[in-house]
N, C-alpha and C positions, 0 to 999 in steps of 0.2 A: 240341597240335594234331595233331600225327601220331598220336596213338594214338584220336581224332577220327574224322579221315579216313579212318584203319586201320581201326579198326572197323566203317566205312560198307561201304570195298572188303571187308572178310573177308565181312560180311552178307551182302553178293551175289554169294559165292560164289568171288571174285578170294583165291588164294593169295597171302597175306600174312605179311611179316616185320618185326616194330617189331625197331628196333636202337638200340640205349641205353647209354651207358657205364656206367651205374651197376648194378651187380650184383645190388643190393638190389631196384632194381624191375624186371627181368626176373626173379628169380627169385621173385618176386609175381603176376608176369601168367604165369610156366609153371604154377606152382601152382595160383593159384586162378582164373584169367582175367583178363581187362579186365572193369574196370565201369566202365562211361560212367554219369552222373548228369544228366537233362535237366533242363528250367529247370522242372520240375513237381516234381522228386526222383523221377521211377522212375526206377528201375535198369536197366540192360539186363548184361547177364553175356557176355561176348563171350571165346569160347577162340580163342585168335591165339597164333602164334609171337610169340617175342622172342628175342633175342641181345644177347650185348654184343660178340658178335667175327663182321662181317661176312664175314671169310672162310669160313665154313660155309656160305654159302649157295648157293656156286656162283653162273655167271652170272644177270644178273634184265635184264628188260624196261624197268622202270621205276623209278629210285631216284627218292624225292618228300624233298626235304631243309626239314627242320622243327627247326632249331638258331638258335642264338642267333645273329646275324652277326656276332659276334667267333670263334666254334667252326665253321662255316662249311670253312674251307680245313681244318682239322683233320679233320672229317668227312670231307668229300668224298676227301680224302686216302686216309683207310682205307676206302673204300669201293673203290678206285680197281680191287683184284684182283674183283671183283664187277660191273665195266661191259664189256661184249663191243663188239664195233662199233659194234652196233643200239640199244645199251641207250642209253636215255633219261634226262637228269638233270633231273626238275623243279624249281622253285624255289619257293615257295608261304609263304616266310620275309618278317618285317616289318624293314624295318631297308633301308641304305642299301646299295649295291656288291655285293651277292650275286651277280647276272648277271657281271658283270665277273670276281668271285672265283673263284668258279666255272668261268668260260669258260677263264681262265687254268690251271686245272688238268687241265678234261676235253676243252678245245677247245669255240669256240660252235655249234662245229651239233651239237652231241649235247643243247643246253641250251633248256629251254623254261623262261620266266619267266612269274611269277603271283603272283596276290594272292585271299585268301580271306576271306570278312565270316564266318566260322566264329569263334566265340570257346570258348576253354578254359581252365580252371582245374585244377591238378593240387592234389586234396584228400587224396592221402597214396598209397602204392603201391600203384601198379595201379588206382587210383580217379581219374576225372578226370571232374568237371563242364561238358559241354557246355551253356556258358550263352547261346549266341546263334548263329542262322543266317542264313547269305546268302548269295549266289551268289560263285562260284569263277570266275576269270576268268584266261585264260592265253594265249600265243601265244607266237610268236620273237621272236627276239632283233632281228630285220632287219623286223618287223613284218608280212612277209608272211605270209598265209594256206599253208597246208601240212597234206598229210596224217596226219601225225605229231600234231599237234596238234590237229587234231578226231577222231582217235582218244582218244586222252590224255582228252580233254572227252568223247567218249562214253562211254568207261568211267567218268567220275565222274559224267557222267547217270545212267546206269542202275545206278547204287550208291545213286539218293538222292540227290545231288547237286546242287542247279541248278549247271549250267558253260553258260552262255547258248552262241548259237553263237560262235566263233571272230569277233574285232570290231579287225580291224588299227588302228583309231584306236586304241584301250585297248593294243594291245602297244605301239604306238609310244612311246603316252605314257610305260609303264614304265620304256622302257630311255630316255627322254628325262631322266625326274626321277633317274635311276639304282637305283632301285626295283631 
C-alpha cells in the first residue's frame, strides 16, 4: 500500500521517499523504478526514492506509516530522527491499536488516523498490483476537525486520491473501535 500511495503523491509532483527494510526491494525500485500493475494489467514505471535507512532523509513533513501492526512501534521507532516538531505521523495501516501505538511513541497531536479502500498486492520487487480503489478517509485522534488534516486530505486529493472532506463522525468512530 505505501508504494500505492507513494506512487500517486511522486505522480503529482510531492517529493517522495518509500522506506523498506528489505534491501533487495529498494535496491529494485533505485534501479529500475516502481511498477504499479492496475486491475487492467497496464503498467505504469514510477522513478521514486527508496531506502532502507531513514536517517538519510533528513527532517519530512509527513511520515504515512503502511506496516504490518505488529512492526508498527518498530517502525515508527526508526523513523523517530526524521520527525521535527511540525512533522506529521499518519496512520493509514489495517489492523487494531496503531493510533494508540503510535501516539505512545511520537505523542498524539503529531498523529492523524485513517483508513484506505486502496487495495495492493506485492507481485515481486518493485512490482506491486493496484487491485482496488476507494476513498481514503482520515482525521484526529480527539475527532475534531483541524487544519493539519484537511491539508494532509488535500494533498491526497490532488494526487488522485479521493480523501472526501474531513467527517469528525468517521474519526470518532476510528479511534472508538481502536482502528
Amino acid at each position: 500500500m505505501g508504494s500505492v500511495i507513494g506512487s500517486f503523491l511522486a505522480e503529482a509532483g510531492v517529493e517522495v521517499v518509500l522506506v523498506d527494510i528489505s534491501k533487495p526491494i529498494v535496491d529494485a525500485i533505485r534501479s529500475d523504478g516502481l511498477v504499479i500493475v492496475d486491475m487492467e494489467g497496464n503498467e505504469r514505471l514510477i522513478k521514486i526514492a527508496a531506502t532502507t535507512d531513514p536517517n538519510t532523509l533528513g527532517m519530512v513533513d509527513l511520515l504515512i506509516v503502511f506496516v504490518k501492526c505488529y512492526h508498527t512501534e518498530t517502525a515508527v521507532r526508526s523513523a523517530l530522527p526524521v520527525l521535527g516538531s511540525g512533522s506529521i505521523v499518519l496512520s493509514l495501516q489495517n489492523g487494531w491499536g496503531n493510533a494508540a501505538r503510535i501516539s505512545r511513541i511520537v505523542g498524539p497531536e503529531r498523529v492523524l488516523l485513517g483508513v484506505s479502500y486502496h487495495s495492493a498486492t506485492v507481485l515481486g520487487l518493485g512490482r506491486v498490483r493496484h487491485g482496488g480503489e476507494g476513498p481514503t478517509y482520515l482525521g484526529e485522534l480527539d475527532g475534531q476537525a483541524s487544519e493539519r488534516a484537511k491539508k494532509v486530505a488535500n494533498l491526497l486529493s490532488g494526487a488522485g486520491l479521493r480523501c472526501p472532506s474531513f467527517d469528525r463522525s468517521f474519526a470518532r468512530d476510528l479511534v472508538k473501535t481502536g482502528t
